[in-house]
MIROGU-803362 format. One record per residue (C-alpha): residue in one letter; x, y, z; residue number from 1. Coordinates in Angstrom, 1 decimal, always signed. Example, Ala and Ser with C-alpha at 12.3 -4.5 7.8 and 13.67 -1.06 7.14 Angstrom:
<pts>
<pt A; <+12.3; -4.5; +7.8>; 1>
<pt S; <+13.7; -1.1; +7.1>; 2>
</pts>
This chain:
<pts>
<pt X; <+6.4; +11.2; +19.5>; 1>
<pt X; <+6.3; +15.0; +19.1>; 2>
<pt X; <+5.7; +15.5; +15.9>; 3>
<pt X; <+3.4; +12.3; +15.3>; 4>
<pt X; <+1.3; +14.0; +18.2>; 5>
<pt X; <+1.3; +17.2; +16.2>; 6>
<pt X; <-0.4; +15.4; +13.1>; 7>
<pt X; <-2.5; +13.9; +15.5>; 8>
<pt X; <-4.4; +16.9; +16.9>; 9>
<pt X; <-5.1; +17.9; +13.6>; 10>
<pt X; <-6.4; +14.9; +11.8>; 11>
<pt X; <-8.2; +14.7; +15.4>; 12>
<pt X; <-9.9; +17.9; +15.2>; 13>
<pt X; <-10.9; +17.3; +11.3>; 14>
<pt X; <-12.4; +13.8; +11.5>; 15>
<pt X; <-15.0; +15.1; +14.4>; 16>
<pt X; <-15.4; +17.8; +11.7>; 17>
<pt X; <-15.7; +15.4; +9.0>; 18>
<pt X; <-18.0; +12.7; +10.9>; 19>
<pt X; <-20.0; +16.1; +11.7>; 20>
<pt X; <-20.9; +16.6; +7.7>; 21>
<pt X; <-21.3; +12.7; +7.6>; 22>
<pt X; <-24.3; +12.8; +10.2>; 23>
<pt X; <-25.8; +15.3; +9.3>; 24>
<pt X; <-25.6; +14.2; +5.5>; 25>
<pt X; <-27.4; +10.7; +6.1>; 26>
<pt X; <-30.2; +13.1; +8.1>; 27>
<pt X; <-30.8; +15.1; +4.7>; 28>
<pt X; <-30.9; +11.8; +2.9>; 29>
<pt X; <-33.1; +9.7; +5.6>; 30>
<pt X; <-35.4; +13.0; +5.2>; 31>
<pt X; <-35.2; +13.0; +1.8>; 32>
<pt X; <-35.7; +9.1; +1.1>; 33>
<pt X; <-36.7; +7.4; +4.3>; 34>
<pt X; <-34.8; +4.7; +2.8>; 35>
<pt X; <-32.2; +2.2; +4.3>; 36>
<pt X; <-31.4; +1.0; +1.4>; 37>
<pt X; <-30.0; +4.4; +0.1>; 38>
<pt X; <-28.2; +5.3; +3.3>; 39>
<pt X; <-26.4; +1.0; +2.6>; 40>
<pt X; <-25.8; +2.5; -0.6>; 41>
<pt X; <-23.7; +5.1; +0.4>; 42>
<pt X; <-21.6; +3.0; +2.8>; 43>
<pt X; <-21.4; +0.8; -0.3>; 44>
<pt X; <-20.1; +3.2; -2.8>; 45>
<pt X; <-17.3; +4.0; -0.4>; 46>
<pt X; <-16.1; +0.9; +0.6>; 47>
<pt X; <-16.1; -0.8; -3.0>; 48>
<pt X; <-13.4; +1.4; -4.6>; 49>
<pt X; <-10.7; +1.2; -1.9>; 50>
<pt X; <-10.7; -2.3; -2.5>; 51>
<pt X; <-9.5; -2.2; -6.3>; 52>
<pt X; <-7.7; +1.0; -5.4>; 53>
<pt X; <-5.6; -0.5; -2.7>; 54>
<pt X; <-3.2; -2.9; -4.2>; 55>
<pt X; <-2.2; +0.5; -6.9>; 56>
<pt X; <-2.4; +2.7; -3.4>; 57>
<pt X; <+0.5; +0.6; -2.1>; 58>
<pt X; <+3.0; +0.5; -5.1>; 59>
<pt X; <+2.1; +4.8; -4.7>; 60>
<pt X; <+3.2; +4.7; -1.3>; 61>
<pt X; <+6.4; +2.9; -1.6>; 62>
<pt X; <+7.3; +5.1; -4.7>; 63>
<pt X; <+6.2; +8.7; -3.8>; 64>
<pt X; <+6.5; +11.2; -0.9>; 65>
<pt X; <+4.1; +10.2; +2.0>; 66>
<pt X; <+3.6; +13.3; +3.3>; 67>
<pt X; <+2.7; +14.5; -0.1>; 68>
<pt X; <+0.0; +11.4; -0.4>; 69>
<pt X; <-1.2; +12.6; +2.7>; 70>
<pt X; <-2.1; +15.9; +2.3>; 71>
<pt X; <-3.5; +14.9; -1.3>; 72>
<pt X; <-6.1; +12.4; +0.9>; 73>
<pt X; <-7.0; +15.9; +2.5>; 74>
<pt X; <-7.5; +17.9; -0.4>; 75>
<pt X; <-9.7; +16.1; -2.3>; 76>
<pt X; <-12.0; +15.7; +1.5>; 77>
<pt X; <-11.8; +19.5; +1.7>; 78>
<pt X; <-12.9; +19.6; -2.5>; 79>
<pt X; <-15.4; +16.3; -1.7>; 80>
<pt X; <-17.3; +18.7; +1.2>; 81>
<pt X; <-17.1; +21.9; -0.9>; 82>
<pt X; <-18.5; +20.6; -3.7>; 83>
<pt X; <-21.5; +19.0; -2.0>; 84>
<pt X; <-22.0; +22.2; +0.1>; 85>
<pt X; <-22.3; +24.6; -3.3>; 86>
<pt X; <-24.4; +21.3; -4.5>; 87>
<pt X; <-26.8; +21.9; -1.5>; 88>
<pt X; <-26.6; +25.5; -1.2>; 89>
<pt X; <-27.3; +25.9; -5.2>; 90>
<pt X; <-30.6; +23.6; -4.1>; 91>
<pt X; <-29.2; +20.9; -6.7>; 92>
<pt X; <-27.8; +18.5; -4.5>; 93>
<pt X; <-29.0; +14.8; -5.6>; 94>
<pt X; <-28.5; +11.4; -4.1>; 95>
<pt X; <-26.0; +10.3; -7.0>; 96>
<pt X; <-24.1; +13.3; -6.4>; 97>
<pt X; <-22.9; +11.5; -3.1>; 98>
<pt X; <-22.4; +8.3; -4.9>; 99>
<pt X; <-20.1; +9.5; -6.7>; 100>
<pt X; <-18.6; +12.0; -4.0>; 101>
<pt X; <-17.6; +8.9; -1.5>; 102>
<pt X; <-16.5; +6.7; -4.3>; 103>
<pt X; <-14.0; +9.7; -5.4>; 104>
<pt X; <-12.9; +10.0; -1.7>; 105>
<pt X; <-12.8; +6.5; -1.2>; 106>
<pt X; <-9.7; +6.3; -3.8>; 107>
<pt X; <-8.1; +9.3; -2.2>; 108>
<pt X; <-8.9; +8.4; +1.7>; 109>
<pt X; <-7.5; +5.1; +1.3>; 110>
<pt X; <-4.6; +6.2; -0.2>; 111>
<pt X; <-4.0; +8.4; +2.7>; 112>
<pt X; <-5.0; +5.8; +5.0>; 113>
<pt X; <-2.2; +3.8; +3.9>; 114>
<pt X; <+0.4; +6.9; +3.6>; 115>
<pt X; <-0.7; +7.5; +6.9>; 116>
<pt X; <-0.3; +4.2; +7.8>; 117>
<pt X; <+3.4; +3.2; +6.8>; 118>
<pt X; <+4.5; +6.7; +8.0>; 119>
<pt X; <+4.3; +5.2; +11.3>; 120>
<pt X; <+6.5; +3.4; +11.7>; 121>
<pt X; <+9.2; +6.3; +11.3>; 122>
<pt X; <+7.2; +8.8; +13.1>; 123>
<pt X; <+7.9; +7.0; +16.5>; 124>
<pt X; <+10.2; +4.7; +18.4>; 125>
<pt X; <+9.3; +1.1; +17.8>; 126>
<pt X; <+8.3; +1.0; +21.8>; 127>
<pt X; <+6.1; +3.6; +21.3>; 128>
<pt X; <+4.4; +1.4; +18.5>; 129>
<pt X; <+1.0; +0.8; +20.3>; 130>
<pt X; <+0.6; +4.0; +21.9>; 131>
<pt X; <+0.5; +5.4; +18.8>; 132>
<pt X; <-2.1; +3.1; +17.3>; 133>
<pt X; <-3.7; +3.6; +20.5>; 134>
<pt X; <-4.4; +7.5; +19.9>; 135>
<pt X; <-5.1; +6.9; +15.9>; 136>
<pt X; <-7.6; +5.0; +17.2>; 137>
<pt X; <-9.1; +7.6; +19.8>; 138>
<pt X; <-9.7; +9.7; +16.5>; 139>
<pt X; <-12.3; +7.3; +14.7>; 140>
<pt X; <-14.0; +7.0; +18.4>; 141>
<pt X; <-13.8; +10.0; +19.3>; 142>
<pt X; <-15.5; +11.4; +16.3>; 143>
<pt X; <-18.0; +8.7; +16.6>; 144>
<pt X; <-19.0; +9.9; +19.9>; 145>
<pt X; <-18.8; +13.9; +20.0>; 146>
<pt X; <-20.0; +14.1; +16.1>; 147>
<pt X; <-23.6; +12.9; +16.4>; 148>
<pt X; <-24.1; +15.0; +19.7>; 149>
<pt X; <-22.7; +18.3; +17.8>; 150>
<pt X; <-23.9; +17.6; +14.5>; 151>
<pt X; <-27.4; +16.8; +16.3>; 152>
<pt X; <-27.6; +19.7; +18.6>; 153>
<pt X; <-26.5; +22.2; +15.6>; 154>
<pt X; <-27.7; +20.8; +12.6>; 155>
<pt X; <-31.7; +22.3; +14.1>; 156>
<pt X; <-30.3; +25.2; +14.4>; 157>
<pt X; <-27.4; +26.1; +11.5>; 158>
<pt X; <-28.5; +23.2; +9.0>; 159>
<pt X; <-26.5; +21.2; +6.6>; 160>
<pt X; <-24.6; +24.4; +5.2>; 161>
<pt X; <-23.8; +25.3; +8.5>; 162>
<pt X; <-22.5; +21.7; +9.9>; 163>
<pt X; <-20.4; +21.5; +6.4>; 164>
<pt X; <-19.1; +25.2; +7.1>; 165>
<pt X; <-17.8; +23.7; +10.0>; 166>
<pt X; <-16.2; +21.1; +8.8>; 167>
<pt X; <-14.4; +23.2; +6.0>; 168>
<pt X; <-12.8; +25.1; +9.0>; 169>
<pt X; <-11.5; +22.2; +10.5>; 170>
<pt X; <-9.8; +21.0; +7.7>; 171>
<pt X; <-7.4; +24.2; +8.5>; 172>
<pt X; <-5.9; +22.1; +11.7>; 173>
<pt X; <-5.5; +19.5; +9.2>; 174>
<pt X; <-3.4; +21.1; +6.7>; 175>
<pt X; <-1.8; +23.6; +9.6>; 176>
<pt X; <-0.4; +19.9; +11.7>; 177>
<pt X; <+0.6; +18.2; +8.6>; 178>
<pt X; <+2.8; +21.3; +7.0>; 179>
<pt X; <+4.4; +21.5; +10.6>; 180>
<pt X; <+4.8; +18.1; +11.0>; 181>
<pt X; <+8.1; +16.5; +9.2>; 182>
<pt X; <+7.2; +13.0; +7.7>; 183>
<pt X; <+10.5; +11.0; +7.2>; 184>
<pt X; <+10.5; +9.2; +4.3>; 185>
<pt X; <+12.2; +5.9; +3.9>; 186>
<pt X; <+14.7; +4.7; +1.0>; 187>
<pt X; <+12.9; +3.8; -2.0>; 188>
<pt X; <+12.8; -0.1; -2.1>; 189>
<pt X; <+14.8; -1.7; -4.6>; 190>
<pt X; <+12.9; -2.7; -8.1>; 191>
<pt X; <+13.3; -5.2; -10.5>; 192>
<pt X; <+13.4; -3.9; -13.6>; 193>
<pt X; <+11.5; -7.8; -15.6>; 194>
<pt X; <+9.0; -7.3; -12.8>; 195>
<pt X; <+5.7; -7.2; -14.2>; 196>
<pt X; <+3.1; -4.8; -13.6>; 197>
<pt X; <+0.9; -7.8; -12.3>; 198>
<pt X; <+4.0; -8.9; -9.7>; 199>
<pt X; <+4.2; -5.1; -8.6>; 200>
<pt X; <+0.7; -5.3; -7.9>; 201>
<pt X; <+0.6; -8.4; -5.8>; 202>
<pt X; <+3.7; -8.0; -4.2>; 203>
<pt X; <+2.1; -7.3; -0.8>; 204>
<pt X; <+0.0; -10.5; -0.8>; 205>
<pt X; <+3.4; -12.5; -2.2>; 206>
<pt X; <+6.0; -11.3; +0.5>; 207>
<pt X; <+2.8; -12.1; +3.3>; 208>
<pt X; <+3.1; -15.6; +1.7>; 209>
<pt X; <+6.1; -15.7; +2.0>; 210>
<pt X; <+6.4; -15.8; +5.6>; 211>
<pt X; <+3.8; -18.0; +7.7>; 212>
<pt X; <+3.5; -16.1; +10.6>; 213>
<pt X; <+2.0; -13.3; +8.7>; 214>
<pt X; <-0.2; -15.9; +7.2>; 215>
<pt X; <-1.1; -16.5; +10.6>; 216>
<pt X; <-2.0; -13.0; +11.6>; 217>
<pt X; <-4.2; -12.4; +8.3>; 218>
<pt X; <-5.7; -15.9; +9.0>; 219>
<pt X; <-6.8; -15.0; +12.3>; 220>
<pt X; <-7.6; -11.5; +12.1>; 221>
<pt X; <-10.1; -12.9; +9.2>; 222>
<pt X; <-11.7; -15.4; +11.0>; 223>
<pt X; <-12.6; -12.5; +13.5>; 224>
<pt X; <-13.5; -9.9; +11.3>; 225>
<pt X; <-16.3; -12.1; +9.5>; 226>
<pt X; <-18.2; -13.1; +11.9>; 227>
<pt X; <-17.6; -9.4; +13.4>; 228>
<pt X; <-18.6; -7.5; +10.2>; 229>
<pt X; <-22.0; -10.1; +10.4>; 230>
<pt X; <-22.5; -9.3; +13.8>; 231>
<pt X; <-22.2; -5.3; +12.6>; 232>
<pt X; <-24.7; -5.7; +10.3>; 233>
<pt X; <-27.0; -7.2; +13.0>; 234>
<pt X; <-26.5; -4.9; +15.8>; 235>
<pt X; <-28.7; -1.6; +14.6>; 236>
<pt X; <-31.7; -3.9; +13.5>; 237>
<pt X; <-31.1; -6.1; +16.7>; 238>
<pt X; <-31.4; -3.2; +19.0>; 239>
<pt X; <-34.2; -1.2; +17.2>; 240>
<pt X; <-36.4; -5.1; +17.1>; 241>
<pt X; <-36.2; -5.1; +20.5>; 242>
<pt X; <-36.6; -1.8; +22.1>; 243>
<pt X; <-39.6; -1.6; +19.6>; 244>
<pt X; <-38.0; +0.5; +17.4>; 245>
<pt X; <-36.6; +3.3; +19.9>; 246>
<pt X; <-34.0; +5.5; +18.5>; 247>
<pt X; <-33.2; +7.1; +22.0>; 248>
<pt X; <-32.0; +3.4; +23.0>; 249>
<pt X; <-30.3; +2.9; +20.0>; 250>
<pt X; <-28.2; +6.2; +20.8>; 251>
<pt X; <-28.2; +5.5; +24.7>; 252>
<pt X; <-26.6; +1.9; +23.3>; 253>
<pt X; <-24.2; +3.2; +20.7>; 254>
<pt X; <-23.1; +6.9; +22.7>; 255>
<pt X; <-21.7; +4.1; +25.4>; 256>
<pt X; <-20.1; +1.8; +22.4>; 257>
<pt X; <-18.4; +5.1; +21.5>; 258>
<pt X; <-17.4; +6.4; +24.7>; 259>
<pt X; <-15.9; +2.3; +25.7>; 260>
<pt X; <-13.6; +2.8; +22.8>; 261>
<pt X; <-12.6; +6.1; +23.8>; 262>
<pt X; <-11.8; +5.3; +27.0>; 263>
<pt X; <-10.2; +2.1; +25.7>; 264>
<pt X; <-7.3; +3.8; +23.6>; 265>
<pt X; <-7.1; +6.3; +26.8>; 266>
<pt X; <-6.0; +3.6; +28.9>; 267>
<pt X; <-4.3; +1.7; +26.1>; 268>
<pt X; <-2.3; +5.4; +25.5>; 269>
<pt X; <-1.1; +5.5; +29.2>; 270>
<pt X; <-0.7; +1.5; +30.0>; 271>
<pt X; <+1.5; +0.9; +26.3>; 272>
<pt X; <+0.0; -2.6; +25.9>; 273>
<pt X; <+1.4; -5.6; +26.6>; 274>
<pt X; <+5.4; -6.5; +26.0>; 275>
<pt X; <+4.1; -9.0; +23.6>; 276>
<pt X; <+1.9; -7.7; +21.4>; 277>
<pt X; <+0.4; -10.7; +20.1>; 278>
<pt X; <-1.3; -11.0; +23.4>; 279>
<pt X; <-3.0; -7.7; +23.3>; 280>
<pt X; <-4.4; -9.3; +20.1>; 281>
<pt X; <-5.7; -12.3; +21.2>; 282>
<pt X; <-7.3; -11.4; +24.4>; 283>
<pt X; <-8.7; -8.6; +23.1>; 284>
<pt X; <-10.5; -10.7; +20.7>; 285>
<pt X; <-11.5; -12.7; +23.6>; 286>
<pt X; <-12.7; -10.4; +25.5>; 287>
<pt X; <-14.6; -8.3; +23.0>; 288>
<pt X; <-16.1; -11.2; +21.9>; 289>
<pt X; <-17.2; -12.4; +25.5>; 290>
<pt X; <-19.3; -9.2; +26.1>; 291>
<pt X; <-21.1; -9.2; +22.7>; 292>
<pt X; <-22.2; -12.8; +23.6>; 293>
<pt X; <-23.7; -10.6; +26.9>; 294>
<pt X; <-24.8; -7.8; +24.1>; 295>
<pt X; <-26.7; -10.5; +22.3>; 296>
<pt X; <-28.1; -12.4; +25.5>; 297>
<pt X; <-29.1; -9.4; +27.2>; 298>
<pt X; <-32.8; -7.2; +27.0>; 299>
<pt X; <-32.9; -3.8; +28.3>; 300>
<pt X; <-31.2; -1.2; +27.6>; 301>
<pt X; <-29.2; -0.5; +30.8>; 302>
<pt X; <-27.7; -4.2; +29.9>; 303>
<pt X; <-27.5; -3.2; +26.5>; 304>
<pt X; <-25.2; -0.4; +27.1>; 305>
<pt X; <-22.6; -1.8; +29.6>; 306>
<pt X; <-22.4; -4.6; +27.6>; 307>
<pt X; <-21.4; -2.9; +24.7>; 308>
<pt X; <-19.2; -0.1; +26.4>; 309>
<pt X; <-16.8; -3.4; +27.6>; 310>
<pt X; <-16.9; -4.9; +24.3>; 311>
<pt X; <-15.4; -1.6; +22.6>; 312>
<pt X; <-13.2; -0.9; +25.7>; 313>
<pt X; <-10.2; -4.1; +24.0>; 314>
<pt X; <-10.9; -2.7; +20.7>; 315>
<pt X; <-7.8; +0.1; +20.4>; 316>
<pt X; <-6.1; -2.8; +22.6>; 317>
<pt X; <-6.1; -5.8; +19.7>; 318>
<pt X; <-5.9; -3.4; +16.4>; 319>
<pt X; <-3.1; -1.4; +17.9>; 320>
<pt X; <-1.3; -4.4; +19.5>; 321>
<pt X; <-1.8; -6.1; +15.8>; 322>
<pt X; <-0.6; -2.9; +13.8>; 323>
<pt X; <+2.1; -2.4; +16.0>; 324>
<pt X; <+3.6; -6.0; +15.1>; 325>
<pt X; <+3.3; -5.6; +11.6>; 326>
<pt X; <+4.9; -1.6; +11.8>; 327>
<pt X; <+8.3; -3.8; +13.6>; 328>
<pt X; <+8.0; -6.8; +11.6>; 329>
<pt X; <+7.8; -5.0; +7.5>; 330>
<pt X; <+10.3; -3.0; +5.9>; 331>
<pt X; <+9.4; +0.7; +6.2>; 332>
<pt X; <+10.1; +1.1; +2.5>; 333>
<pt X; <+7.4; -1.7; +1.8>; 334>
<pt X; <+5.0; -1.6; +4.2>; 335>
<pt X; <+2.7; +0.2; +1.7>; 336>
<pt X; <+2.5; -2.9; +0.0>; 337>
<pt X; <+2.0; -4.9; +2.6>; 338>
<pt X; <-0.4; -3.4; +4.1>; 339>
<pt X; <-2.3; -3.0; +1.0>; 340>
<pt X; <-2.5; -6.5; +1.2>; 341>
<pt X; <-3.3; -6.9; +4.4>; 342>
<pt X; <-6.1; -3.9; +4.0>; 343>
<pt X; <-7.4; -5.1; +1.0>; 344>
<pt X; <-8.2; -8.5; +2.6>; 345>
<pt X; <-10.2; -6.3; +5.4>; 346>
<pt X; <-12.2; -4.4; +2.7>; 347>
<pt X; <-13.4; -7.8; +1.0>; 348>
<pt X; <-14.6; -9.2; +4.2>; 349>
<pt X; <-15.9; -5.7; +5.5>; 350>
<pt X; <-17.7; -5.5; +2.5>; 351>
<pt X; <-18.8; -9.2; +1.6>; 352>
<pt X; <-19.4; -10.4; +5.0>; 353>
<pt X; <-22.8; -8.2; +5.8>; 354>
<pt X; <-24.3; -9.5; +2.7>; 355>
<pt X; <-24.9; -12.4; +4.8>; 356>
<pt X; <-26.5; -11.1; +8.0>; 357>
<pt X; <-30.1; -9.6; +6.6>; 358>
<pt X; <-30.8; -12.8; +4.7>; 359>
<pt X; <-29.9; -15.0; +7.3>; 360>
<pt X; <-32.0; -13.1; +10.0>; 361>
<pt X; <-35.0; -12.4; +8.1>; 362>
<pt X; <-35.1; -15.9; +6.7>; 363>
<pt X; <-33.0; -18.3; +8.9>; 364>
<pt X; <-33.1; -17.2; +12.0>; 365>
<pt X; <-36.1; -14.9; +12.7>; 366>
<pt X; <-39.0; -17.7; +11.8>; 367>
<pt X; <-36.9; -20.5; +14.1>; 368>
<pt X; <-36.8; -18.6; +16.7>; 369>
<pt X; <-40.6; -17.5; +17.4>; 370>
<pt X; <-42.7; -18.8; +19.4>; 371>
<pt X; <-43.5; -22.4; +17.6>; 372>
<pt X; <-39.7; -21.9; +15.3>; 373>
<pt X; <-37.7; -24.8; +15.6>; 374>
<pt X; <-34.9; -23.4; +17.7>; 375>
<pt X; <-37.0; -21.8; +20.2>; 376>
<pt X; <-37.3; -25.0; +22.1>; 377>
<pt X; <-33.8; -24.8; +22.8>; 378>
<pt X; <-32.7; -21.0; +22.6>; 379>
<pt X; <-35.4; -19.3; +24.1>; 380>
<pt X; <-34.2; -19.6; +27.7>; 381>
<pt X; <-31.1; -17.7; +26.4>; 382>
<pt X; <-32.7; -14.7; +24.0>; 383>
<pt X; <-36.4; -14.5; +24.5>; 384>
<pt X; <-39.0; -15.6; +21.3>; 385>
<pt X; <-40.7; -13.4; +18.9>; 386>
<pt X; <-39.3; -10.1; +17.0>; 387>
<pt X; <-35.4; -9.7; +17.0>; 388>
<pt X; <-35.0; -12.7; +19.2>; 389>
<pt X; <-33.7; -14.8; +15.9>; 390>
<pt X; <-31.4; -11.5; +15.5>; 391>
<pt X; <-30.3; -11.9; +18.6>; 392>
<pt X; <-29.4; -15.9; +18.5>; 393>
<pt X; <-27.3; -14.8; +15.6>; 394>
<pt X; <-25.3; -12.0; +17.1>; 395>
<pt X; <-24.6; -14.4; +19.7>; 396>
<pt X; <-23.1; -16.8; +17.9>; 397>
<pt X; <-21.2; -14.5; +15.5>; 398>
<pt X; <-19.9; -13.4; +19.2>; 399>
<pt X; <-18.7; -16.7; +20.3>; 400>
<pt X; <-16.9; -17.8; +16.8>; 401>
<pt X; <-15.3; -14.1; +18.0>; 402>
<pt X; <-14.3; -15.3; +21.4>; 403>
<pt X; <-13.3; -18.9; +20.1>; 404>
<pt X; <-10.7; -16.6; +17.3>; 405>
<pt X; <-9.1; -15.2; +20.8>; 406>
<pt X; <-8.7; -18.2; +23.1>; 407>
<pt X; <-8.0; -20.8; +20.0>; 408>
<pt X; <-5.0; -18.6; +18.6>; 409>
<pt X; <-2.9; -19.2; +21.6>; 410>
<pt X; <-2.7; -23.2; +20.4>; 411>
<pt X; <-1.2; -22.2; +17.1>; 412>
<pt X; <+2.7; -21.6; +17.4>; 413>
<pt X; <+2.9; -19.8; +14.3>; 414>
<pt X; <+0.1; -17.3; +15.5>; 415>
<pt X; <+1.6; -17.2; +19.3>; 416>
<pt X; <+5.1; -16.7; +18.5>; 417>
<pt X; <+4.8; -14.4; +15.7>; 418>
<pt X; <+6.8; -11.9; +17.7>; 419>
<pt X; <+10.1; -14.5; +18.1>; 420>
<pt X; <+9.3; -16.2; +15.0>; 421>
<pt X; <+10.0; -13.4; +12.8>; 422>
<pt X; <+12.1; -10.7; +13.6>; 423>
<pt X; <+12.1; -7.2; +13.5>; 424>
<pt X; <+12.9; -5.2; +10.2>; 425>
<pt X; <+16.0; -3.8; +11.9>; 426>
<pt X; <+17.4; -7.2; +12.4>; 427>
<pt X; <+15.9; -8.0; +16.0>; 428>
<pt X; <+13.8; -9.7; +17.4>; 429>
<pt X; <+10.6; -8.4; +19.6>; 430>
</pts>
């Protein structure tokens, strides 16, 4: 674990760094625009190239030094921030400019993602497979949480060209960790040389195929995702409608999201997870699920907030449990293949799914549910009538399809026994 820990602490130290630039980016655009649309945008242009990048990310992977790919994904971040910092500094710095700046790091970052990814399961002992997960995770959460309160105490004082000055700095604990830190490399896979370009690239999804109880855990982690990704998509207008538009509550709200998944992957890190992973999946869909139907249901912020600090808490506990059985049950020397796959089936939803939400809230669920809608008759007891209580309905029930995902998987014995089903790439079985 020593050396994984090692990269750790540096790709720790420059995510908050990175998330720092982030928030304080979609402040100079919100005061340049006042437009959600444009900060959507942004999210948008990211997301959409890692999902025809990915399947070409994982034949990379399995075919070039990961270590290498890595500290590629942090170059071009470093180039990314420098170039929009002499873009802002030279007082040229246009919206499109970051278009095109997250699209070009959204290749990059998800081919370190995956790099980073497969490396895994060589950095550490199989054991030690969600604890690892456990304290990747810590890293998004954590930056989610101290990022906004730096960037938002600083950025008054320093500005953008001071947050992304910052961030440049940090990318020195990055580069430092990851030179340190050895990255064992696995044994190039074996390739056929009549394999065509189009088999290379969907190898991932065929060997998945191939074996049902992976079927099984992309099934399932799918049907919770969608609903999840919907219920994303609902959860900033859903507070904001009914605190009346309070951005203190929305903060209150999210700082204790951040801080449940913090504390989450804490515990996670000293506990180890369950024996059986799969379990660690399930419930934690279950549970996560349970408290955003209390997210949903509740209305006021104190409710709010606990609510959504226990829904985070299982989160490091069902992607690290899941990880971790894919890491023991795929090949090192393929698993950036796979878990393209795998990925790229995250991205669609991720991105598809939220196209969903707005229209169904603004034009479903919103009119039923005020005062004389046709669902108010029956929901109101449970969310309240009138602005965000349609929102609200919805979140709810994306929340219990979530729960249903966690308690239903146990009656499917491909999905339960995944663990015994399939054995580990070293020949045993978990």
């Amino acid at each position: 674990m020593r050396n994984f820990t090692i990269l750790w602490f540096g790709q720790l130290v420059s995510t908050i760094g990175s998330y720092m630039t982030v928030f304080a980016l979609m402040i100079w655009v919100w005061q340049q625009t006042e437009s959600a649309t444009t900060l959507a945008l942004i999210t948008f242009f990211s997301q959409l190239p890692r999902i025809f990048i990915t399947p070409i990310a994982g034949i990379i992977v399995d075919r070039f030094r990961r270590k290498q790919l890595i500290l590629l994904g942090d170059s071009v971040a470093l180039l990314s921030t420098l170039f929009i910092g002499l873009l802002y500094v030279a007082g040229s710095l246009q919206i499109w400019h970051l278009y095109i700046t997250v699209a070009v790091y959204g290749c990059f970052g998800q081919l370190q993602t995956l790099a980073y990814s497969a490396s895994i399961a060589m950095l550490v002992p199989k054991q030690q497979y969600t604890r690892a997960e456990s304290m990747i995770s810590m890293v998004g959460y954590s930056g989610a949480v101290f990022s906004p309160i730096l960037a938002g105490s600083l950025y008054p004082l320093i500005g953008l060209t001071g947050i992304i000055a910052i961030d440049l700095i940090t990318f020195t604990a990055a580069f430092v960790t990851l030179i340190l830190s050895p990255i064992p490399q696995p044994a190039l896979a074996e390739t056929n040389p009549t394999e065509t370009t189009w088999q290379n690239l969907t190898f991932g999804f065929r060997y998945i195929f191939g074996k049902p109880a992976l079927v099984a855990m992309v099934i399932a982690f799918s049907l919770f995702a969608i609903p999840g990704d919907i219920g994303k998509a609902l959860y900033n207008p859903m507070i904001l409608a009914r605190s009346s538009g309070d951005a203190q509550v929305l903060g209150f709200v999210t700082t204790a999201a951040g801080i449940g998944g913090v504390v989450g992957a804490i515990l996670l890190g000293i506990w180890g997870g369950f024996q059986r992973r799969i379990h660690g999946m399930l419930l934690g869909f279950a549970i996560t699920g349970l408290f955003k139907i209390v997210l949903g249901i509740g209305q006021t912020p104190l409710v709010w907030a606990a609510a959504h600090f226990c829904a985070t808490l299982p989160i490091p506990l069902f992607y690290s449990s899941s990880n971790a059985i894919w890491y023991a049950k795929v090949p090192p020397n393929l698993q950036g293949r796979v878990l393209a796959a795998d990925q790229m089936v995250g991205l669609v939803v991720g991105t598809l799914a939220p196209l969903a939400a707005g229209p169904l809230a603004d034009f479903v669920f919103e009119p039923a549910m005020q005062s004389d809608g046709r669902l108010a008759a029956v929901f109101a007891p449970l969310v309240g009538t009138g602005t965000g209580a349609g929102i609200a309905l919805l979140y709810v029930l994306t929340a219990l399809c979530m729960f249903i995902v966690g308690v239903g998987g146990y009656a499917f014995r491909t999905l339960r026994d995944v663990e015994t089903l399939l054995p580990d790439h070293d020949g045993t079985s978990s």
